[in-house]
LOTOR-406870 format. One record per residue (C-alpha): z, y, x. Coordinates in steps of 0.001 Angstrom, whole numbers, padded with zeros to 6 digits, always signed. Layout:
BEGIN
ZYX;...
//
This chain:
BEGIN
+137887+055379+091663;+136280+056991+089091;+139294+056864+086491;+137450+054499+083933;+133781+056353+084096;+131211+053970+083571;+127778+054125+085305;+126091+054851+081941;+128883+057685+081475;+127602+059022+084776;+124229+059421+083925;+125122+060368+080707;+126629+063011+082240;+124183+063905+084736;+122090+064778+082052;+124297+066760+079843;+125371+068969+083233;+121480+069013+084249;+120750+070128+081376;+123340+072780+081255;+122275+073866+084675;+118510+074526+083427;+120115+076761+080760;+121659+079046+082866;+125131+077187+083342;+126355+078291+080055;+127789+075577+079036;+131655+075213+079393;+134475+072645+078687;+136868+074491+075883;+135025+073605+072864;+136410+072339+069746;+135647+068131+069376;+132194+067483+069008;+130609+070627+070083;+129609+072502+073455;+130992+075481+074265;+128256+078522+075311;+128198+081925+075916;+127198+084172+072688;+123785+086098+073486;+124362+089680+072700;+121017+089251+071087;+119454+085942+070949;+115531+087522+070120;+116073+088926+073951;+116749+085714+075769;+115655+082557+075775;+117835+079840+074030;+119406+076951+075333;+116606+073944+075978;+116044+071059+073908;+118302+067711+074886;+120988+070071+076447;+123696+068272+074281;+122385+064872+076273;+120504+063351+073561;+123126+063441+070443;+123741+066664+067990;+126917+068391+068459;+128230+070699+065938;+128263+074956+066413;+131331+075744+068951;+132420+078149+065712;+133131+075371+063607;+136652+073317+064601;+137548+071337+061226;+139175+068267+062310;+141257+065052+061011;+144844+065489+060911;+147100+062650+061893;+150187+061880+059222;+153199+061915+061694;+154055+058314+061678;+156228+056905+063890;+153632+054793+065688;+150288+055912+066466;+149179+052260+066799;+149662+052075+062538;+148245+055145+061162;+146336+057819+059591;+144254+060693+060209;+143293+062909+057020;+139768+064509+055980;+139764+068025+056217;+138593+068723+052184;+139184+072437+052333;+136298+072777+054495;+134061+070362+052545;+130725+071234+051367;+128549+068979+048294;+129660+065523+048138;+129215+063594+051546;+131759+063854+054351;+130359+063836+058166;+130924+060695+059824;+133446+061940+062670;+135841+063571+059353;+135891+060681+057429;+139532+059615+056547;+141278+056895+059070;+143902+054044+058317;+144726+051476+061314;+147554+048739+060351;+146764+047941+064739;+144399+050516+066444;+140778+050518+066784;+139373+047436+068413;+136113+047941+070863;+134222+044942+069590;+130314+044118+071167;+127812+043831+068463;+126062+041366+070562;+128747+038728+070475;+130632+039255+067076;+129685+036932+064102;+130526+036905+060174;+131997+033483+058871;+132007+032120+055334;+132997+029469+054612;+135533+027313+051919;+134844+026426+047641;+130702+026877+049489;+128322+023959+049603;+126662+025348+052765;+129224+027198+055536;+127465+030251+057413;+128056+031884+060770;+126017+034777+060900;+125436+037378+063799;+124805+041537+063314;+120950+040417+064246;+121037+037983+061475;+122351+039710+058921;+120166+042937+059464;+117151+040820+058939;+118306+040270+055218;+117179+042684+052441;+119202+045666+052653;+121097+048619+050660;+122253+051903+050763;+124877+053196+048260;+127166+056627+048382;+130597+055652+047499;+134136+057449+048231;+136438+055015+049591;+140357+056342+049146;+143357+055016+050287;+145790+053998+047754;+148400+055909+049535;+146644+059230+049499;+149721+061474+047925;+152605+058723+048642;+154570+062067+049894;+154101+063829+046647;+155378+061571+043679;+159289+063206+043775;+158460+066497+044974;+155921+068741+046584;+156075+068010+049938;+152594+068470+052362;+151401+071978+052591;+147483+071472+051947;+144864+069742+050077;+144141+067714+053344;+147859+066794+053845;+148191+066116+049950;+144415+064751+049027;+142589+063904+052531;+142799+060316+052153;+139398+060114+050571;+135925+060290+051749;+132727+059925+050594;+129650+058756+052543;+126252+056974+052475;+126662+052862+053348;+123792+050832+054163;+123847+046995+054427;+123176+043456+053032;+124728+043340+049456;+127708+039992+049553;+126356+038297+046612;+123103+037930+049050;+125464+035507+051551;+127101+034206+049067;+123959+032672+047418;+122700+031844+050295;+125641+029464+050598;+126573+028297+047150;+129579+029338+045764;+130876+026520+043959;+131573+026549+039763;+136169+027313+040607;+135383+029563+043341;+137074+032619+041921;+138566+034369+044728;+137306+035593+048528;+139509+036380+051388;+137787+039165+053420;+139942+039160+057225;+139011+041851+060481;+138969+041851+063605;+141621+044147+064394;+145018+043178+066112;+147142+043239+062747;+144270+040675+061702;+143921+042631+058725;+143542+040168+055066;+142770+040571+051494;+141888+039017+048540;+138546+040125+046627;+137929+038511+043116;+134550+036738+043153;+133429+038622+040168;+133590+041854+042321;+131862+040617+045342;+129256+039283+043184;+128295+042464+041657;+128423+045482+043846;+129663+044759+046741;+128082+045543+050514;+128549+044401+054065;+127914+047627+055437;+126793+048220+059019;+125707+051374+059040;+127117+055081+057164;+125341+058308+057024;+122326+056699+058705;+123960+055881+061768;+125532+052517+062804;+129829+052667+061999;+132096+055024+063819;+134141+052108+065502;+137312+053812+063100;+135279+052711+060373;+135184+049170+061469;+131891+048890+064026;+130177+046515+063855;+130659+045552+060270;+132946+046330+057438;+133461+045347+053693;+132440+048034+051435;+134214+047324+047938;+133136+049945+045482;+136102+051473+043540;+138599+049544+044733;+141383+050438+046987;+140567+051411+050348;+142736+048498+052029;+140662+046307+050287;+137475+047595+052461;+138069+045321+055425;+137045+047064+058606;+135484+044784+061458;+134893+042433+059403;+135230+038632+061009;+135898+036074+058371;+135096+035230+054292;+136868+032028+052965;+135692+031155+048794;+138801+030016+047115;+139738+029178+043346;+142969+031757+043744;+143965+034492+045757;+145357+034212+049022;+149239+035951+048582;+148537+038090+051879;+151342+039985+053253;+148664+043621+052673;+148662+042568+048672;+152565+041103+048471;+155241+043095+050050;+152324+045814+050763;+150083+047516+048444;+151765+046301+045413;+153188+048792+042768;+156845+048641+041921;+157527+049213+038238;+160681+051299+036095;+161949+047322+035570;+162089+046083+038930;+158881+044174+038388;+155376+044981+040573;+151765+045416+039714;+149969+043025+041680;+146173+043777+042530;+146275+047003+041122;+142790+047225+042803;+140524+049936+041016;+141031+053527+042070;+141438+055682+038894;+139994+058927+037814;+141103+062195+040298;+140571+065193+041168;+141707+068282+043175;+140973+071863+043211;+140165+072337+047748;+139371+076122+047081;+142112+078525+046521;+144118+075524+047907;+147894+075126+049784;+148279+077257+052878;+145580+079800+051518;+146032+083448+050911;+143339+085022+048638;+142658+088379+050174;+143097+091072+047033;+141982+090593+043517;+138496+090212+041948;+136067+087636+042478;+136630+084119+043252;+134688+080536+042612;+137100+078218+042104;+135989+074917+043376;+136886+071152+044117;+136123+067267+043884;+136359+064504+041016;+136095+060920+041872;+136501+057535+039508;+136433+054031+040795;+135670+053277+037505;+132133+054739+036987;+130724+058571+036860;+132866+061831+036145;+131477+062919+032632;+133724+066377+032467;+136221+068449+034991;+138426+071343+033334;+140267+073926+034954;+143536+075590+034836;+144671+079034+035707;+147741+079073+033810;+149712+075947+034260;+147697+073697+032133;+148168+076384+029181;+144551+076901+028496;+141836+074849+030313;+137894+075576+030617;+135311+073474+031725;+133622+073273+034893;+130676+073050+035805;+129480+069901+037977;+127327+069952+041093;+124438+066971+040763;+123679+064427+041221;+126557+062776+039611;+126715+059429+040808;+129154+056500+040238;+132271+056042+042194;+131405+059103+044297;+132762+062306+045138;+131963+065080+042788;+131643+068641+042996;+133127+071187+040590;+132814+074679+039875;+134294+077093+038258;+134101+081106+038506;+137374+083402+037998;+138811+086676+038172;+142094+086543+039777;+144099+089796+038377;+146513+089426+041200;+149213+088437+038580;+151170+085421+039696;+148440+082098+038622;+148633+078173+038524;+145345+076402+038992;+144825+073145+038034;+142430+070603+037579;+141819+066916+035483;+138943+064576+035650;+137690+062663+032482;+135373+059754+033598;+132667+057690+031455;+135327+055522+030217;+136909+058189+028697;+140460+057854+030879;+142027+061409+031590;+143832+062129+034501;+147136+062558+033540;+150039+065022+034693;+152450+063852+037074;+154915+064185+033977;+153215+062044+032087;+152599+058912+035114;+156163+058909+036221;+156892+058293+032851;+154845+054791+032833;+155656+054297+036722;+158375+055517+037684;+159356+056610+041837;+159505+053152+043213;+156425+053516+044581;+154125+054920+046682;+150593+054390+045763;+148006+054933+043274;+148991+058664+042460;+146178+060153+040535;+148462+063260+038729;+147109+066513+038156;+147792+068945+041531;+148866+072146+041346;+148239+075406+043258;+151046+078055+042771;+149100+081359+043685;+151587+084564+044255;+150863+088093+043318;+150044+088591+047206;+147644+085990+047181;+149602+083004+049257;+148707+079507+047610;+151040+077159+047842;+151794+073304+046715;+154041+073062+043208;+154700+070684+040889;+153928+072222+037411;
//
């Protein structure tokens, strides 16, 4: 009757359209997602402002701003991606509603009252726990970037995507609270050969992976909660692994199921998926860390810098290995470089910020960017990692990107 309104959605809505009606009945229907369209005041110290709780309880965003996630045209929308919009990005932390997608079987609705964690296997003690059991336990918050390991598969051959979100927007970084693994674990005894953990979701493609113990002894979180709130349900709601550094198939989203086994589990995600197929015909096999990045988001592809003068050149740097220690810069194809300065804090295996000021002449340019992390590991040109990988595959790119600006100031996506 109501085409799939619920009586909370009603009210809901009766209190979003009341509230519009005490403000004059302002509010209208064509605003970008996640914000309320209103009329402009010619001069807001005139005339009273909207009221308080007109957006129905829950911030929206200013009607002026319309950044969004763009979808990767895949063939099915049921296995997909949606990309974060890193032009637009400000400091380190991406908002919850642009953080990064990937669904192997769409987004389940899943009640928090009624889902449960199991581990079980190499454990002297088998668990069940529910969401009100494990948010009792001692928790954490951590900022991590989580990135895809096929953020850039179109790119190895040839330049292909025209922006830094269509090249780069398979990353995100955001704040994730929860109980830390190796709390569970304990609780439940991991036995001495344990050395491996299958983490499975909840998700129609029943989504598996294998986690060495070592790892989910040490940092790893089952996160219920990200930028203070409780999961987006595309960022697995109610509960999701959150494995710092690694790959982001590895971060199982609606999380179900842990099993403790002496060896890994051969799932189809880390056998004829997600595995890296070498020069020789052979395959890296739990290729799991993310390595050092980065990628200049301002002048970026699909830009065109106005006239010459001025410009801060700016981007992100992220390891899964530890902290960024040094960006440089490019302006002239790798050339020369100059080092940039870094926004703080710099924290490990998290987005950071670069900086850089320049002078564009409006001569024809080619800006660049490499990351150095606390290891010492250098990003290396796409020259140099086809040269150890080959084309045979399609993840873990990490190659320097490059920006082609023209003397009329359109920026577009090379390979230099």
């Amino acid at each position: 009757m109501f085409n799939g309104l619920t009586r909370r959605g009603l009210l809901m809505g009766g209190v979003a359209i009341g509230g519009s009606a005490l403000a004059g009945g302002r509010a209208r229907a064509e605003a970008p997602p996640g914000a309320i369209e209103y009329d402009v005041q010619p001069d807001p110290t005139k005339e009273q402002g909207r009221l308080i709780l007109d957006d129905g309880g829950y911030g929206s965003r200013s009607q002026f701003e319309n950044e969004v996630r763009w979808r990767y045209p895949t063939a099915s929308l049921d296995s997909s991606w949606s990309m974060t919009p890193l032009a637009s990005g400000r400091g380190m932390i991406t908002p919850s509603g642009l953080h990064f997608e990937r669904h192997h079987a769409g987004i389940p609705t899943i009640d928090p009252q009624t889902h449960e964690l199991i581990l079980h296997g190499m454990v002297d003690q088998p668990l069940r726990f529910t969401m009100d059991d494990l948010k009792r336990l001692p928790s954490v918050s951590k900022i991590h970037f989580i990135e895809c390991s096929g953020n850039g598969l179109t790119e190895w051959a040839k330049p292909t995507l025209k922006t830094v979100q269509g090249t780069h927007g398979l990353t995100s970084t955001s704040e994730w609270t929860g109980v830390r693994l190796s709390t569970v674990l304990e609780m439940a005894g991991v036995q001495d050969k344990a050395a491996w953990i299958l983490a499975e979701g909840s998700d129609a493609a029943v989504m598996t992976r294998s986690v060495p113990i070592d790892k989910a002894m040490d940092d790893a979180i089952l996160a219920y909660a990200q930028n203070g709130e409780a999961l987006r349900p595309e960022q697995g709601y109610p509960l999701r692994l959150l494995l710092p550094g690694y790959e982001g198939n590895t971060h199982i989203k609606w999380l179900r199921r842990l099993e403790v086994s002496d060896k890994p589990f051969m799932t189809r995600e880390e056998t004829s998926k997600y595995t890296d197929l070498m020069p020789d015909g052979t395959a890296r096999q739990f290729s799991l860390e993310m390595e050092a990045k980065s990628v200049i988001t301002f002048p970026s592809g699909a830009m065109k810098l106005p006239r010459p003068g001025f410009y801060e050149v700016t981007g992100i740097a992220w390891s899964g290995r530890g902290k960024i220690t040094k960006v440089e810069v490019s302006t002239d194809g790798g050339a020369t470089w100059r080092e940039a300065a870094l926004d703080g804090p710099v924290l490990s295996i998290c987005h950071t910020r670069f900086r850089l000021p320049w002078t564009w002449a409006g001569e024809e340019a080619v800006l660049q960017s490499r990351a150095i992390d606390e290891t010492g590991y250098v990003q290396p040109t796409m020259e140099q990692l086809v040269a150890v990988r080959g084309l045979k595959s399609v993840y873990h790119l990490n190659a320097i990107q490059s920006w082609h600006v023209a003397p009329d100031g359109e920026v577009t996506n090379v390979h230099a």
